[in-house]
MARDREN-783927 format. One record per residue (C-alpha): residue in three letters; y, x, z. Coordinates in steps of 0.001 Angstrom, whole numbers, padded with zeros to 6 digits, always signed. Example, Ala and Ser with C-alpha at 12.3 -4.5 7.8 and 13.67 -1.06 7.14 Angstrom:
MARDREN-783927
ala-004500+012300+007800;ser-001060+013670+007140;
end
This chain:
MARDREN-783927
unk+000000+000000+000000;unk+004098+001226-000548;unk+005158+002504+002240;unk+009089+001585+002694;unk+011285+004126+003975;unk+015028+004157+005006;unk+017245+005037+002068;unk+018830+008410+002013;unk+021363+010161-000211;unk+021130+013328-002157;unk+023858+015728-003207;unk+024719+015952-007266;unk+026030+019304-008700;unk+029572+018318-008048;unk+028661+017129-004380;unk+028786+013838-005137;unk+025800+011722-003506;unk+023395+009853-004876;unk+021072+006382-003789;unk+017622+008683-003027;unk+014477+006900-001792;unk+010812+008042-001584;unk+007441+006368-000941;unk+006419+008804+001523;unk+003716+011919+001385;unk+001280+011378-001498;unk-001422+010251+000237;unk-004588+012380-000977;unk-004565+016403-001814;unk-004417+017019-005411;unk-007786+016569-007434;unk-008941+015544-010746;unk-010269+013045-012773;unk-013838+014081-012989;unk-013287+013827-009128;unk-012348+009822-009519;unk-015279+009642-011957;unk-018193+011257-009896;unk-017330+009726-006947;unk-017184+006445-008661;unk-020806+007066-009949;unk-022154+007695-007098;unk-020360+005242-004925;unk-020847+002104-006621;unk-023996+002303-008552;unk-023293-001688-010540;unk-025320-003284-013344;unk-021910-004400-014960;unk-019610-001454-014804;unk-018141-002260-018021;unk-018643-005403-020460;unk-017798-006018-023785;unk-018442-008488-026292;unk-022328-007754-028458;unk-023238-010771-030482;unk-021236-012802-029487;unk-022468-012306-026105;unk-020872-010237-023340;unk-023132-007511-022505;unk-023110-005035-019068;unk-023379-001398-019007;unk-024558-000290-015912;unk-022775+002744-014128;unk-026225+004823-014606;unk-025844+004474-018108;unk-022019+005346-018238;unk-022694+008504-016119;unk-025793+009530-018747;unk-023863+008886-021943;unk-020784+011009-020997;unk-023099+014144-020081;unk-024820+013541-023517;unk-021400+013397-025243;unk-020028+016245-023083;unk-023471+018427-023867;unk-022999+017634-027657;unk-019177+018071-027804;unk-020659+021248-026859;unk-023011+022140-028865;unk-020488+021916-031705;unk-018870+024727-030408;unk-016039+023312-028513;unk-014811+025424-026072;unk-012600+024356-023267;unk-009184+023382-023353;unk-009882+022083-027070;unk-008266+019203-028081;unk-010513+015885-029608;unk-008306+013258-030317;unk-009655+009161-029642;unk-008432+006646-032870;unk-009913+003647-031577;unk-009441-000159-030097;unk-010563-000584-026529;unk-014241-000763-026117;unk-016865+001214-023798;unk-017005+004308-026299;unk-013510+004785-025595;unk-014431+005566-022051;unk-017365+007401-022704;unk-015608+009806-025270;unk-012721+009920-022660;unk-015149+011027-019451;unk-016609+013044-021955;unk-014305+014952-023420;unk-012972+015326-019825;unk-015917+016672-017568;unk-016444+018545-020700;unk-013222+020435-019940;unk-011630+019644-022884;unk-007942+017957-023792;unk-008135+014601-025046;unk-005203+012972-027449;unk-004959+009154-027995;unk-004205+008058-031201;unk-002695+004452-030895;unk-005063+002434-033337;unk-001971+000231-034877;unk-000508+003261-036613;unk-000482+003860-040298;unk-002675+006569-041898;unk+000506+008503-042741;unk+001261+008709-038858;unk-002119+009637-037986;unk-001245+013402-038495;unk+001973+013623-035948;unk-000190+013038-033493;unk-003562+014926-034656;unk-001891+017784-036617;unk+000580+018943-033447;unk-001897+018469-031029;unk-004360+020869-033368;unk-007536+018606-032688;unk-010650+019980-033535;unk-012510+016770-033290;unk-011586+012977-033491;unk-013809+009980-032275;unk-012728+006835-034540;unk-013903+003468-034263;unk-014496+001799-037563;unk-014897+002411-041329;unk-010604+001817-041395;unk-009726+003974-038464;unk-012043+006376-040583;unk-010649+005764-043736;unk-006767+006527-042132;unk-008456+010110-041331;unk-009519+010899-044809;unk-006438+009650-046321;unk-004614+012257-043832;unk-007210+015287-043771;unk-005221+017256-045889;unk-002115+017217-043357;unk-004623+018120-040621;unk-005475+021396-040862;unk-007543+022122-037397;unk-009643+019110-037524;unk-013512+020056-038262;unk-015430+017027-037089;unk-015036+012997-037499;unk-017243+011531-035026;unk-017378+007708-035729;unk-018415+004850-033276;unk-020276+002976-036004;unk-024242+003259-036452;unk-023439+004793-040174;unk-020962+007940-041188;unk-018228+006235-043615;unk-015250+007739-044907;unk-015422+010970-044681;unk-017062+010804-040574;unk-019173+014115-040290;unk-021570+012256-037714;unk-021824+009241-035712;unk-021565+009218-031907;unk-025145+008373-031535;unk-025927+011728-033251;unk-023323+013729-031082;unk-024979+011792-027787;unk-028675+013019-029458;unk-027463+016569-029682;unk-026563+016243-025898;unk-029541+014724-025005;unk-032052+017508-026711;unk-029514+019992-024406;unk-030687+018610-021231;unk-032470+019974-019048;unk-032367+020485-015195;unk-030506+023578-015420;unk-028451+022251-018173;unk-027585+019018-016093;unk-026774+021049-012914;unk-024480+023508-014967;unk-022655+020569-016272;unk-021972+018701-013610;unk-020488+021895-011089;unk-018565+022925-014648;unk-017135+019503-014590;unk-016369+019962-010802;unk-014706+022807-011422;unk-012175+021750-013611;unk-008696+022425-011964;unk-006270+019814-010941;unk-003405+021815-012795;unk-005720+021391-015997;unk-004574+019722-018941;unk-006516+016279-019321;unk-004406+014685-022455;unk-001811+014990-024372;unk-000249+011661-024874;unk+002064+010972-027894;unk+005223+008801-026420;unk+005980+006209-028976;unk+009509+006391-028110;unk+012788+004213-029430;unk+014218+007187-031153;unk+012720+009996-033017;unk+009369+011714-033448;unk+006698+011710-031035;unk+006253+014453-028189;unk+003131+015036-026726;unk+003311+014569-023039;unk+000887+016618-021362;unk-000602+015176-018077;unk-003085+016952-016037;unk-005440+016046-014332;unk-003753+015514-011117;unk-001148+013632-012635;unk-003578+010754-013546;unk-005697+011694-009788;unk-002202+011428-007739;unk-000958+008174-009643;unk-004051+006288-009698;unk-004657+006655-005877;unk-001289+006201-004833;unk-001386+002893-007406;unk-004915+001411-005610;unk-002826+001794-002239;unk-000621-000606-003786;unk-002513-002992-005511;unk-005602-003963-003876;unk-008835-004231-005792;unk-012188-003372-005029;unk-016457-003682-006180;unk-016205-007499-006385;unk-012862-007604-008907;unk-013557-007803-012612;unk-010240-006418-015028;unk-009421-007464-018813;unk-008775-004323-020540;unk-006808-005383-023764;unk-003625-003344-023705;unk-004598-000251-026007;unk-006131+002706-023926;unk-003959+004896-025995;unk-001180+003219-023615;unk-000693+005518-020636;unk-000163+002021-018542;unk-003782+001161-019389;unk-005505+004530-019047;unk-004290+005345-015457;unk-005211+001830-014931;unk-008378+001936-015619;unk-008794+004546-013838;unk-007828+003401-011168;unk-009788+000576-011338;unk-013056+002255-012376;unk-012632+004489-009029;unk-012407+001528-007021;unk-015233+000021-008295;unk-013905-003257-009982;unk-015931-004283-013326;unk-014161-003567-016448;unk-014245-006170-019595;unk-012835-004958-022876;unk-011225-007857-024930;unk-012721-008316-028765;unk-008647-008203-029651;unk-004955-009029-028621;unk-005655-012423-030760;unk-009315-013094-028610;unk-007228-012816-025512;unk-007014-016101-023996;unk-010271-016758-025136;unk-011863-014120-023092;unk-009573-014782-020408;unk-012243-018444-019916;unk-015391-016241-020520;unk-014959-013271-017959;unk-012373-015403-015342;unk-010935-011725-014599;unk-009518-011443-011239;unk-006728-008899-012164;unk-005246-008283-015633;unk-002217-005313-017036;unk-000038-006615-020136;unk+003094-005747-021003;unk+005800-008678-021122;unk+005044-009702-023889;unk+002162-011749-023202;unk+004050-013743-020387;unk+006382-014212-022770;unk+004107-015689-025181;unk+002574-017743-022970;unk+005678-019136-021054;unk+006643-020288-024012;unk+003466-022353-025127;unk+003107-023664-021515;unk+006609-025292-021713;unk+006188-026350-025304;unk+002655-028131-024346;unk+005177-029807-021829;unk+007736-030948-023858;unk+005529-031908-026530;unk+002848-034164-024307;unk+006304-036497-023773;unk+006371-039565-021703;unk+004522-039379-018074;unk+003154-035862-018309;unk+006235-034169-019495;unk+007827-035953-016255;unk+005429-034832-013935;unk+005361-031164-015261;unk+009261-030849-014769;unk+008855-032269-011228;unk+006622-030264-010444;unk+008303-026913-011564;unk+011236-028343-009442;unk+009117-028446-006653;unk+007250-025379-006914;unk+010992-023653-007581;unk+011894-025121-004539;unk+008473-023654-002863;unk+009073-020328-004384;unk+012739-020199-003313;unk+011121-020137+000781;unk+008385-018240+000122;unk+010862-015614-001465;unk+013334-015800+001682;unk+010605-015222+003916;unk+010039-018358+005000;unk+006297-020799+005006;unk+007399-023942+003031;unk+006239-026838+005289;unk+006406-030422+006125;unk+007217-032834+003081;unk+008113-029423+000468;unk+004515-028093+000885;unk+002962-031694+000461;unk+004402-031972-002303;unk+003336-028044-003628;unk+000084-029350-003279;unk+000331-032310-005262;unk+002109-030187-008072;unk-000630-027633-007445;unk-003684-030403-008640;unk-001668-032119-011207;unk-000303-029673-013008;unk-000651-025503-012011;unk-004432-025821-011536;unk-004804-026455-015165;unk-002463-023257-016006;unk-004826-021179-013441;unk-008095-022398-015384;unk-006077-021430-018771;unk-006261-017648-017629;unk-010056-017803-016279;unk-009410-019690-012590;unk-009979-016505-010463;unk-006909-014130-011049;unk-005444-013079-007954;unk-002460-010945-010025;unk-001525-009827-013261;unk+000650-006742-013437;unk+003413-005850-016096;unk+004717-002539-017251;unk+005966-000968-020021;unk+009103-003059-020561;unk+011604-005496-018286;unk+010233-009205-017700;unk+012581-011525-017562;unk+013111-012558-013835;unk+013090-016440-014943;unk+009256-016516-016133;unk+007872-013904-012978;unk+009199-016664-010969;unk+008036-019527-012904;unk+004574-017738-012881;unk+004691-016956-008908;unk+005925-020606-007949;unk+002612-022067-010585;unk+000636-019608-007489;unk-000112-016910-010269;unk+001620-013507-009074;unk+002816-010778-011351;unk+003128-007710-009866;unk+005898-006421-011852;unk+006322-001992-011895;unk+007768+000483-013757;unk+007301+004191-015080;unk+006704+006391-018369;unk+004668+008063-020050;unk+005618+011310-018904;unk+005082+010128-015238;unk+001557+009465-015573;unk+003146+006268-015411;unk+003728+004570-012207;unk+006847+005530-010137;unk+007253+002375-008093;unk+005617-001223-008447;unk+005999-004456-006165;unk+002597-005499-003821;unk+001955-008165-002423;unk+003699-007357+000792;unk+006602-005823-000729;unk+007491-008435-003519;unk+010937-009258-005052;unk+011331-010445-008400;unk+013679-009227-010436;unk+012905-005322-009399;unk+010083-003170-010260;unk+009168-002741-006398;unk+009346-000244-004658;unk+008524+003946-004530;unk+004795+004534-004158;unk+003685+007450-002175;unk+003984+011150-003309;unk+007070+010148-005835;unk+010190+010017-004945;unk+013724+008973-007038;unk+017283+009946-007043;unk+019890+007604-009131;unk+022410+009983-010644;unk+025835+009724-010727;unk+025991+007902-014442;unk+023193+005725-012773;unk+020341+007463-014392;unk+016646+007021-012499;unk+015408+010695-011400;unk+011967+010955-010244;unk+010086+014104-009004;unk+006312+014087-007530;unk+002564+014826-008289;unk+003151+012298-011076;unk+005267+014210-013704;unk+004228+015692-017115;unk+003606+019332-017053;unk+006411+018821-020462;unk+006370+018350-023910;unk+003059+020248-025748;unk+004921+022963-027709;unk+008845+021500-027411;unk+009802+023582-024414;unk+013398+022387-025477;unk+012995+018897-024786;unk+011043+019601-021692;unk+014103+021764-020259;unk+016074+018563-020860;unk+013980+016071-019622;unk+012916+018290-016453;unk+015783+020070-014602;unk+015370+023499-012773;unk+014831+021163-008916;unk+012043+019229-010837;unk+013768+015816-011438;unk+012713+014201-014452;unk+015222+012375-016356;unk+013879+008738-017395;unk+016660+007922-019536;unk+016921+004671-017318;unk+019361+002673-015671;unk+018605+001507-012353;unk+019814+000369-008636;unk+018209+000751-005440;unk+018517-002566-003283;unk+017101-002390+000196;unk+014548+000382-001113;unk+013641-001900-004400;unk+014006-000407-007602;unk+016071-002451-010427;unk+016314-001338-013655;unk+019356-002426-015564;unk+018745-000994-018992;unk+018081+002286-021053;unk+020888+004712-020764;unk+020962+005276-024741;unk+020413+001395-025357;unk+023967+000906-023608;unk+026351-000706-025606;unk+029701+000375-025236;unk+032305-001850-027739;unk+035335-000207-030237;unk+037118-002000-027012;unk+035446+000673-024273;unk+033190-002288-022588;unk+029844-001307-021476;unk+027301-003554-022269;unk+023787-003415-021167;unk+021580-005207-023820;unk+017829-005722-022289;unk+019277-008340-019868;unk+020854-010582-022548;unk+017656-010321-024663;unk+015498-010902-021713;unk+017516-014122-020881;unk+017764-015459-024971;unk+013803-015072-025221;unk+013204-017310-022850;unk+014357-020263-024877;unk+011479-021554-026532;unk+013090-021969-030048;unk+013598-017595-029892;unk+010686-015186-030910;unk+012586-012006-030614;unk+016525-010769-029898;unk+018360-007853-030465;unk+022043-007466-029568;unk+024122-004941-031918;unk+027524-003929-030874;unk+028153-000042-030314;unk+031483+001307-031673;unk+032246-002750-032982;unk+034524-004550-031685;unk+032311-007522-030473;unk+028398-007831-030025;unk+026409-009886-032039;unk+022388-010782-031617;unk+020078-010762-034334;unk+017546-013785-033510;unk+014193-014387-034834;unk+013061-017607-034275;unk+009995-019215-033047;unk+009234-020344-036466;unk+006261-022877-035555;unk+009118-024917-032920;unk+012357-024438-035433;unk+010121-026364-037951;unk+008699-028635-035731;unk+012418-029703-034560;unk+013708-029870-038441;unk+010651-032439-039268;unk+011569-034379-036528;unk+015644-034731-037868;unk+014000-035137-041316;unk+015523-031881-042678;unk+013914-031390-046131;unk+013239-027674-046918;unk+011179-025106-049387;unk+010657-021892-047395;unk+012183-020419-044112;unk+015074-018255-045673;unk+016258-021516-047116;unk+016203-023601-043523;unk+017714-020958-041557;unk+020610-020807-043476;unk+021505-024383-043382;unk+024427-025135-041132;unk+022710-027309-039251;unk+020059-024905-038361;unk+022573-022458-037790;unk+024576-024771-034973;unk+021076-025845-033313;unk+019713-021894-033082;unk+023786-020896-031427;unk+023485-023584-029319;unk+019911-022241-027773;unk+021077-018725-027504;unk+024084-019602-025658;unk+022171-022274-023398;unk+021364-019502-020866;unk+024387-017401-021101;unk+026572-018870-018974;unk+026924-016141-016530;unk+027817-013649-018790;unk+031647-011868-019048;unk+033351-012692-022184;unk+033218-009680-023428;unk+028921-009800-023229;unk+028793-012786-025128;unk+027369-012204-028508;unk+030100-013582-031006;unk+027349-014101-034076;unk+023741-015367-033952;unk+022047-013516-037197;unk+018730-015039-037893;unk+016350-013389-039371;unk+013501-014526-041272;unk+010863-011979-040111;unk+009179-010973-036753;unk+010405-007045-035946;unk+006700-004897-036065;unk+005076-001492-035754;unk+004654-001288-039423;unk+008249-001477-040298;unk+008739+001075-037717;unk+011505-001632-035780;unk+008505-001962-032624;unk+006781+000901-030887;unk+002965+000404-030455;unk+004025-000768-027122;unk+005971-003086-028139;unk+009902-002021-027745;unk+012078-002721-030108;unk+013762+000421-031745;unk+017148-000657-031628;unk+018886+001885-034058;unk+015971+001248-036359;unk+016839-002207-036614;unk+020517-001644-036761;unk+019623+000782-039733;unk+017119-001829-041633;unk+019801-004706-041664;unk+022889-002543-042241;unk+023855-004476-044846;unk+023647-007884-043255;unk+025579-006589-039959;unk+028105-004908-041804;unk+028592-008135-043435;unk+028679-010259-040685;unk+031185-007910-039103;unk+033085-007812-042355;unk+033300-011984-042417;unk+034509-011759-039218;unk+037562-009379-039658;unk+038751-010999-042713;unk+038693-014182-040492;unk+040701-012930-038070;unk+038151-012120-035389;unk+039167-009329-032983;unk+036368-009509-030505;
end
């Protein structure tokens, strides 16, 4: 669990002082993760370690087997004539060979480098190329194929080890082959010699070199050792309880440092792991494996925010009336439980009533058994947390990066305030700089960029602090980010503007898919708006609005008027000057292929300012030959 500590101030360089809070003394010596995974092993000893989806059927794999098919992958890895410290990148979706090659390549000594399984074939080799893999495990014929296409820009790379039963596209062998090689190794000797090699690996070591996404520029390789991931993920299960009888989703990709430290967190602490068939299958395998904890990004509670109220609306009559009563009342409920207090008397009656009539259905939608979901990655709007902790389904909302293995703080279920990312966990502690920059320094941080020792100087200073490039508060020991420091806005007027907010509180209007505000050097802001397509339409057949294709409805005035009047419904709080002056629609969702989304899912704001230059610069253009002056 977080440990809260009194707040305390550090000095700047020009003796300023700065908000400084920590979570306390980490609370294990350093160790590795071949530590987390041996002890694991031999700990918990389950039939159903990890599940996925065979035939249609979910199928276990026992912890036995786990344990046998990493040596036998570590053995063969071997045999090839990798030698430790080598680097074997991992193109693949989540599924149990992702673990195995992981724990593999691991107590094998050697450097793994996740390859996030969304990227094109052309992006394959800034990752692979300047990481100098020797090896890469892929999962299918087309994560194959995006290797062969690329071979000639990857240099190092001598063997293509592919999950499937058959090579394909250029794979030099197929892991069953690499896992027979290991197993024609074994012997006792060979066994014993592996496991005190894997022992021996050093919690300084280099376990992976992850690529950050990032929302500007090429991709650095963050290297994490081993005790980066061992620190985090025990300070993290002090935080979040879960043990042998909790069963995890896995469906965020395992090339996302949120998920990896997660899972290994949660594979040290016993709970069963169940890998999703896809982001699409999600809510279906939420009502097959009823998981009792679950990691997304925003996005998803976004998504399905939005579908819950829409269900509401749409049902009309009685049940849309007893749905908004009861999110008054559980509002209400929320609002005590928040301020400390144990709603009673009449209020809780009534939370119980809303409870059977309407939340229990929302808690069967996501399996009937989850006792939290946590988010990461990127802000969630404090409107749907709450909506989501007064329906009695809690998201533990954190925060952290890449390059801090990732957690820096995260909100429990005794320290819990929404709209905050918690607070410090133990062994990492955080400054806020003078500009309002979010320091951390601990166990946690990168060892720096592989081969950029440039960047690292800047994003490490000589006392250790790591620079997030995020804006944040400290309230009564609880974090709060505000925004990113290079996403601020600051207007041709000099007024600061922090964006992620304003997007945060425009998405959660059902008739908006995505929002991006544009303003820097201009003399106003404006937000480009994608709508939710599937309600927009659904409104325009209902006032008989006669169309041929979406570019032709969204430009209709009427359109226009109903889509300004949505953003602006939750606005009202805002400073004149934050306002967007211009709603821009746009016809198409921003994604990772267009290079406007990271494969986490954060929008790239200058990309998207560059993409539709020519439509803001018109828009802005309109505007001054109007007369506008912001």
């Amino acid at each position: 669990m977080a440990t809260s500590v009194a707040q305390s101030t550090g000095a700047s360089a020009s003796g300023a002082t700065m908000p400084r809070t920590t979570g306390g003394p980490r609370p294990t010596a350093p160790g590795t993760v071949n530590q987390l995974f041996f002890q694991a092993i031999e700990r918990y000893q389950k039939p159903d370690a990890v599940l996925s989806k065979v035939a249609g059927r979910w199928t276990p794999i026992s912890h036995a087997t786990i344990a046998e098919r990493v040596r036998r992958v570590a053995l063969g890895l071997r045999k090839l004539g990798l030698a430790k410290g080598d680097r074997v990148a991992i193109l693949s979706e989540n599924r149990p060979e992702w673990l195995i090659a992981d724990y593999g390549c691991l107590t094998a000594g050697f450097t793994d480098v996740p390859v996030y399984p969304t990227l094109p074939s052309e992006q394959v080799p800034d990752v692979v190329a300047d990481a100098g893999a020797v090896a890469i495990f892929v999962s299918t014929a087309a994560q194959a194929a995006k290797v062969e296409a690329a071979r000639a820009q990857m240099p190092t790379l001598r063997h293509v080890i592919t999950f499937e039963p058959q090579l394909t596209h250029g794979a030099t062998l197929t892991l069953a082959d690499l896992e027979a090689m290991g197993r024609a190794e074994e012997s006792p000797a060979t066994i014993a010699a592996y496991e005190a090699d894997a022992r021996a690996v050093q919690p300084g070591d280099l376990a992976t070199l992850i690529y950050t996404s990032g929302t500007t520029g090429k991709p650095k390789g963050a290297m994490l050792t081993h005790d980066n991931f061992y620190s985090n993920a025990t300070a993290s299960s002090r935080a979040v309880e879960v043990g042998p009888t909790d069963l995890a989703l896995s469906f965020l990709p395992l090339s996302h440092v949120f998920e990896r430290q997660g899972d290994y967190m949660l594979f040290s602490m016993g709970c069963s792991i169940a890998y999703a068939e896809s982001v699409d299958a999600v809510p279906l395998n939420l009502s097959e494996v009823k998981p009792t904890i679950m990691m997304s990004v925003p996005r998803l509670y976004e998504k399905l925010y939005a579908r819950i109220l829409d269900s509401a609306i749409s049902a009309g009559g009685l049940k849309k009336q007893i749905f908004f009563w009861a999110r008054g009342v559980a509002d209400r409920w929320a609002d005590e439980k928040l301020a400390g207090r144990e709603p009673g008397g009449f209020l809780a009656w009534q939370y119980g009533l809303a409870q059977k009539l309407v939340f229990s259905k929302l808690k069967q939608r996501v399996g009937g058994r989850l006792r939290y979901f946590c988010s990461g990655g990127a802000p969630l709007a404090a409107e749907i947390n709450k909506f989501f902790y007064a329906a009695g389904l809690t998201i533990l909302e954190g925060y952290g990066l890449t390059e801090t293995s990732p957690v820096i703080s995260v909100n429990t279920p005794a320290a819990f305030r929404i709209g905050t990312v918690g607070k410090v966990i133990p062994g990492v502690e955080i400054m806020i700089a003078a500009d309002g920059e979010i320091l951390a320094r601990g166990p946690n941080i990168m060892r720096g960029y592989y081969n950029r020792p440039d960047a690292t100087a800047e994003a490490i200073d000589a006392d250790g602090w790591f620079h997030t490039g995020d804006i944040g508060v400290l309230e009564d020991g609880y974090l709060r980010i505000t925004d990113r420091k290079k996403d601020i806005i600051v207007t041709a007027n000099g007024k600061n503007i922090a964006p992620q907010p304003i997007e945060n509180l425009v998405k959660t209007n059902k008739y908006v898919s995505q929002a991006v505000m544009i303003g820097d050097k201009r003399k106003f802001p404006i937000i480009l708006v994608v709508p939710n397509w599937e309600q927009l339409e659904k409104w325009a057949k209902i006032k008989n609005i006669l169309w041929t294709d979406r570019k032709e409805l969204m430009v209709m005035p009427t359109v226009q008027a109903k889509m300004d009047k949505e953003v602006a419904r939750n606005l009202g709080g805002l400073a004149h000057f934050e306002v967007p002056q211009k709603v821009v629609l746009l016809e198409h969702d921003f994604s990772v292929d267009s290079g406007e989304l990271t494969p986490t899912l954060k929008v790239k704001r200058r990309v998207v300012d560059k993409n539709y230059k020519a439509l803001i610069d018109q828009v802005y253009e309109a505007a001054a030959a109007a007369g506008h002056g912001g």
